[in-house]
LOPA-784129 format. One record per residue (C-alpha): x negated, y negated, z; residue number from 0. Coordinates in steps of 0.5 Angstrom, whole numbers. Each point is the difference from the previous one (the first is absolute). Layout:
# LOPA-784129
<<X,Y,Z>,NUM> ...
This chain:
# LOPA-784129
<<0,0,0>,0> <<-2,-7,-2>,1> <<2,-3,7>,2> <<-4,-1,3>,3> <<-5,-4,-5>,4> <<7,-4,-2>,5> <<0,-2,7>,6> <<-8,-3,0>,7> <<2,-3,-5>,8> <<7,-3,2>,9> <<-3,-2,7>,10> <<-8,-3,-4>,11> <<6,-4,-4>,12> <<4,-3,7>,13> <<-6,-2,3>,14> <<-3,-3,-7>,15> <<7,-4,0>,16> <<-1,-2,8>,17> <<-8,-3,-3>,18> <<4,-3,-6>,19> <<4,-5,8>,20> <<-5,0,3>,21> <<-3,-3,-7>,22> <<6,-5,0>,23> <<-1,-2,6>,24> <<-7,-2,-2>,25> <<3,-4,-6>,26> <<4,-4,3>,27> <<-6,-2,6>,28> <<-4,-2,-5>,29> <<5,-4,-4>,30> <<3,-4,6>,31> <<-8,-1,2>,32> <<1,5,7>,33> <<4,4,4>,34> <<7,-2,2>,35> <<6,4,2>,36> <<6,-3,-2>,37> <<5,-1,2>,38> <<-4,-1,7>,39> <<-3,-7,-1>,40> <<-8,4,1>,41> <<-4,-2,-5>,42> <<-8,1,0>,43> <<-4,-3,-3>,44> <<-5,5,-4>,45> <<-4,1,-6>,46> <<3,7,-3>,47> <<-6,3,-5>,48> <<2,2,-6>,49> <<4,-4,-5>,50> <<7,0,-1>,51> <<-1,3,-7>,52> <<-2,6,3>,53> <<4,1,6>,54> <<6,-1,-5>,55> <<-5,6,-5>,56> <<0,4,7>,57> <<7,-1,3>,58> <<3,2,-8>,59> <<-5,6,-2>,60> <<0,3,6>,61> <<8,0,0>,62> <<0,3,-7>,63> <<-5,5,3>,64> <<5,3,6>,65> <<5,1,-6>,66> <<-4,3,-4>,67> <<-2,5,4>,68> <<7,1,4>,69> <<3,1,-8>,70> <<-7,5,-1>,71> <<2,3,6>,72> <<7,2,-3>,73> <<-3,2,-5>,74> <<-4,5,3>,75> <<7,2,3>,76> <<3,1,-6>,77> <<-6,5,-4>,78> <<-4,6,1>,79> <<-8,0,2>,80> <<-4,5,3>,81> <<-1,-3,7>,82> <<-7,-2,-1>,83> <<1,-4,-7>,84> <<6,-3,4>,85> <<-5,-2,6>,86> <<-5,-4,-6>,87> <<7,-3,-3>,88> <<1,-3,8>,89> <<-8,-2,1>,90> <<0,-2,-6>,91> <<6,-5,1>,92> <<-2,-2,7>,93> <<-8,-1,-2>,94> <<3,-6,-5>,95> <<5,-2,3>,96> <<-6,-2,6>,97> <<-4,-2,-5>,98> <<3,-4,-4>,99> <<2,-4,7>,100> <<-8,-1,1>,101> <<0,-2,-7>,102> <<6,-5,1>,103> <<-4,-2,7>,104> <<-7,0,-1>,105> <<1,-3,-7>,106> <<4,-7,3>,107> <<-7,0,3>,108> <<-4,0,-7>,109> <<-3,-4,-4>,110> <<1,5,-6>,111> <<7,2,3>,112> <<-2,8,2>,113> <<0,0,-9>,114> <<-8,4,0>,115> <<-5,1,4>,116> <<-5,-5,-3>,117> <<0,-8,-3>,118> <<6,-1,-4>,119> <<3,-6,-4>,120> <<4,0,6>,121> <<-6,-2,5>,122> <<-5,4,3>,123> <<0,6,3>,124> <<1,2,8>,125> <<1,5,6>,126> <<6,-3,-1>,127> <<1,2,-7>,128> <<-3,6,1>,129> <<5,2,6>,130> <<5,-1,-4>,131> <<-2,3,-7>,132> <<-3,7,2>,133> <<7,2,5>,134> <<4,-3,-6>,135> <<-3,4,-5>,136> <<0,7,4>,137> <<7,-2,0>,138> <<2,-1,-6>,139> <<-4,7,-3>,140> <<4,3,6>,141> <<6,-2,-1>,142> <<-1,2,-9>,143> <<-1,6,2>,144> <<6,1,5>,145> <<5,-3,-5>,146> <<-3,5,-5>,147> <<2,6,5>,148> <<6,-2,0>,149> <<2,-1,-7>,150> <<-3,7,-1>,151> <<5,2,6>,152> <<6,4,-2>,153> <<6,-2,3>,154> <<3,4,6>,155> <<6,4,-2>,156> <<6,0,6>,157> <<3,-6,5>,158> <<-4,3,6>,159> <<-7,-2,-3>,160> 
């Protein structure tokens, strides 16, 4: 049964949704110039690191990434793997769903967006861009082979799959 795989996969996509708040928490700091808990008159004043550029990229993305994986979840549910290939689909899709949130926060940092591990027309290369290309990279090779198992899959027969 692929259950136990969909449910990494479905659980991996709830927390990358709960990242995606917290993302947009950090968006609307760094837009108001601080902290505030509106509707309570508390605001503080405080230089949020990023750019709202790229908490707004982070707050998104990783929104689409709960729900790719909660629809790969379902997927799996829905076809017939031998165990150990459904266990790749679901590492597979948690290691680019994670990867494209150190690709997301790490590339907000960089002066080449996270887009190559050297110099580009972007700007120069950094830890910061290499934190974010590497994981991002991993991730989308995980993920193209995830989604290749699943084309390759047979749809379960029955109601109770």
């Amino acid at each position: 049964m692929n259950h136990e795989h969909a449910h990494r996969m479905m659980k991996n996509g709830i927390a990358s949704m709960l990242l995606a708040m917290i993302g947009g928490f950090f968006l609307t700091f760094e837009m108001l110039g601080g902290i505030s808990f509106s509707p309570v008159p508390v605001f503080m004043d405080m230089e949020i690191p990023g750019t709202a550029r790229g908490w707004r990229i982070l707050h998104i993305g990783m929104l689409m990434n709960g729900i790719m994986a909660i629809a790969l979840a379902a997927a799996l549910k829905a076809v017939v793997l031998p165990s150990g290939r459904a266990a790749m689909v679901s590492w597979g899709v948690v290691i680019a769903v994670w990867g494209n949130a150190m690709f997301y926060l790490f590339g907000m940092f960089a002066e080449n967006h996270g887009l190559s591990l050297h110099d580009s027309p972007l700007g120069e290369a950094s830890l910061a861009g290499a934190l974010a290309f590497v994981p991002a990279i991993i991730g989308a090779v995980t993920l193209f082979a995830a989604l290749l198992f699943l084309l390759g899959a047979k749809a379960r027969s029955g109601a109770n799959g």
